[in-house]
N, C-alpha and C positions, 0 to 999 in steps of 0.2 A: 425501351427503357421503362415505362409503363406497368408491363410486365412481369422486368425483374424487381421492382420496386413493392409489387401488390405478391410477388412469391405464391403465386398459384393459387392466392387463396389465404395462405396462412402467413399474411403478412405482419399481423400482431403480434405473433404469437415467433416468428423468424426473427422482426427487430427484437423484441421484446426480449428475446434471449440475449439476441447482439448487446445492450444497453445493459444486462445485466450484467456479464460477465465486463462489460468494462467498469461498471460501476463498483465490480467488484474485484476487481484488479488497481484500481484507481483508491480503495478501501488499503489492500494492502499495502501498495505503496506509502502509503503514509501513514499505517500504523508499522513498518522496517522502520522506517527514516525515525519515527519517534521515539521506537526501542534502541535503537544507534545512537540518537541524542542521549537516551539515559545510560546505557551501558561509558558511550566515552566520561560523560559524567561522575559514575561511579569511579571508574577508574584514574581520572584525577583526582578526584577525594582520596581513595587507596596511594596515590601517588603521593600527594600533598600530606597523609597519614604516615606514612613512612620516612618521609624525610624527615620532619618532626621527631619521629621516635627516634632517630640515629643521633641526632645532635646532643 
């Protein structure tokens, strides 16, 4: 276990990559989720704009 943990050597530099990539998966997911907050957003405003103008 020792072993696969220390990766031959290049153990810094193997996590190191691991943590990135979820740091930066973990980065996207929450800049989607806040562009989905703004777009539904817009789009009740658009919604709530248009009903307005019909009346």
């Amino acid at each position: 276990m020792t072993e696969f943990f220390s990766q031959g050597g290049y153990a810094f530099f193997v996590w190191g990559a691991y943590g990135m990539v979820a740091l930066l998966l973990l980065a996207e997911i929450l800049q989607l989720r806040a562009e989905r907050r703004t777009i539904l957003s817009r789009l009740g405003r658009l919604i709530r704009m248009r009903r307005e103008d019909g009346r």
